[in-house]
Each structure stands twice: as C-alpha cells, then as structure tokens.
C-alpha positions as CSV (number, residue, x, y, z in Angstrom):
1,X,27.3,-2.6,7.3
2,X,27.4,0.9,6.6
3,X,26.1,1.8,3.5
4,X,26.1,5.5,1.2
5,X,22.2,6.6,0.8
6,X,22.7,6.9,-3.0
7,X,23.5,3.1,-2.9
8,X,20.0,2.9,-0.5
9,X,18.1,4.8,-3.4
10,X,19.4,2.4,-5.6
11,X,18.5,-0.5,-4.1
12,X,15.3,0.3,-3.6
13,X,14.5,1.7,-6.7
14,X,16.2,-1.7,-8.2
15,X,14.3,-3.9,-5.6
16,X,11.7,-5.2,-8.7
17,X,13.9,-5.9,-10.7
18,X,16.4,-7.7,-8.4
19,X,13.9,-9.6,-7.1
20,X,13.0,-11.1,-10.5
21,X,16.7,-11.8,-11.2
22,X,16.6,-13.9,-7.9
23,X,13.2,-15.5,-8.6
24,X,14.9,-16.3,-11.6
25,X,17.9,-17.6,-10.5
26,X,16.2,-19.6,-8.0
27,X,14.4,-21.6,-10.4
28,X,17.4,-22.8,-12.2
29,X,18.8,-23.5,-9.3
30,X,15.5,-25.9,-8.4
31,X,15.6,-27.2,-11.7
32,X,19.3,-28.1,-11.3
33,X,18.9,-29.5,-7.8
34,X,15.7,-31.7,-9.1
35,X,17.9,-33.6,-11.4
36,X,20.9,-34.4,-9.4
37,X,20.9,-37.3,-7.4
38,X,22.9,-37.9,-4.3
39,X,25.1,-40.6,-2.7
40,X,23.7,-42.1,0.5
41,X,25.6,-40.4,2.7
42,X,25.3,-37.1,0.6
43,X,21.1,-37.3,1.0
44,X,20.6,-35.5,3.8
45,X,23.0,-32.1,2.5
46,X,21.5,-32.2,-1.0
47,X,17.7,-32.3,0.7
48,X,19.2,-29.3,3.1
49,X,20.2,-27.2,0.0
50,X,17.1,-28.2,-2.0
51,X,14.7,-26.8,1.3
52,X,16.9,-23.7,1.2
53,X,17.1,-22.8,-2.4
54,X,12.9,-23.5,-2.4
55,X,12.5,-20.8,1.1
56,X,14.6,-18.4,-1.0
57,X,12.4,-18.9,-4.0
58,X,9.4,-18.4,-2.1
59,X,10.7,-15.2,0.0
60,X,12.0,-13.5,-3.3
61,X,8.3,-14.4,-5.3
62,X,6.5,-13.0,-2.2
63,X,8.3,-9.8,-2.3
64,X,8.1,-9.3,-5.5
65,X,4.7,-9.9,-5.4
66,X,4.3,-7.3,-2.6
67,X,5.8,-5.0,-4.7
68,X,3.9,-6.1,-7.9
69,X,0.6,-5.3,-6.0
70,X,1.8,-1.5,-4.5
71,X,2.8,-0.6,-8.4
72,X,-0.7,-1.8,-9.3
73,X,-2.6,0.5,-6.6
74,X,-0.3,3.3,-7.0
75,X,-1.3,3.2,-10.5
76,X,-4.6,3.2,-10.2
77,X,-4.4,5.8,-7.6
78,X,-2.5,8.1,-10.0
79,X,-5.2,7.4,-12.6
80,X,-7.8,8.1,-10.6
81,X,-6.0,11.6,-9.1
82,X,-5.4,12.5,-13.1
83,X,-8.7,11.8,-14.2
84,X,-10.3,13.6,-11.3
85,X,-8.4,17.1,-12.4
86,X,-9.3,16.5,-15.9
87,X,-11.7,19.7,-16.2
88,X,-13.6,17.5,-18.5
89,X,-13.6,14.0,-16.6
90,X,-13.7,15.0,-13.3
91,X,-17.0,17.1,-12.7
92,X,-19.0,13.8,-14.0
93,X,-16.7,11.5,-11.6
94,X,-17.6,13.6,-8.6
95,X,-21.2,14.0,-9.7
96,X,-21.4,9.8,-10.0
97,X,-20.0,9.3,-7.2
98,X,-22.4,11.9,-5.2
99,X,-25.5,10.1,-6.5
100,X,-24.2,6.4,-6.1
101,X,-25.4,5.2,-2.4
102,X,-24.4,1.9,-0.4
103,X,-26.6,-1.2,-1.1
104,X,-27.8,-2.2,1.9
105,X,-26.0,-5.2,2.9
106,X,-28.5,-8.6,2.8
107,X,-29.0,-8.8,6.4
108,X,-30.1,-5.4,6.6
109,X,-33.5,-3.7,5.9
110,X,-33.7,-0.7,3.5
C-alpha cells in the first residue's frame, strides 16, 4: 500500500513505542486466553489463537529488544564522540588508549 514518507518517518520514529503498546497488548491478550476454557469441539481454534497471539508476542519483544540494544550503543557511541572532543577529557582518552596494549590471549606466548 502506498504510503506518504511523512507517515514512514513517523512510523519509524514511533516503532519503540508501538512496539511496547503491542508487547503490551499481547500479554493481556495471553492472560485473557489462559483463563478461558473451550468446548470440545472449540479446542483446537482456541489453541490456534493462543499459538498465534504467543508468535506475536514474541516477534513484537524481539523487536523491541533490537531496538532497545541500537539505542543503548548509539548512546554510548555518542558519549564516547562527546567526551572525546571535550578539550579537557579527550587528550587523556586518547593518551589511555595509546598506552593500553592487547593481552596476549592464553594460548599465546608474550
């Protein structure tokens, strides 16, 4: 479907917080489902919905943990970037960074 790019930016700038609203809506849902009990011959469609409400549940925590994880780096990223042209901070970052060398892994000599 077609869609305007302002909508796009909006979606994807809302994409956290949408996907919380769904992680949260699918946990009432499985709370919901986990009390009702069907009739025999309703079993089987209750047990369908149940598997699908728990694969959206799991698909909308995953991407929001993908997100959650992206927001963390990117923060640290941008602290690190401020810090390093901090004419204060960053001469003693670069300067601990030039002195600091790799251990040498266990299975290596040195």
């Amino acid at each position: 479907m077609p869609m305007h790019d302002e909508f796009k930016l909006h979606f994807i700038e809302q994409r956290p917080i949408i996907l919380k609203r769904y992680v949260e809506t699918a946990s009432a849902w499985q709370m919901m489902l986990n009390h009702m009990v069907a009739s025999a011959e309703e079993q089987e469609a209750l047990a369908a919905v149940v598997a699908d409400v728990k694969t959206f549940h799991s698909w909308a925590q995953s991407e929001l943990s993908k997100i959650e994880e992206m927001a963390g780096r990117a923060s640290i990223e941008a602290t690190l970037d401020a810090a390093l042209l901090d004419p204060e901070v960053g001469p003693a970052i670069r300067e601990l960074a030039r002195r600091i060398r790799p251990m040498p892994r266990k299975d290596q000599k040195g």
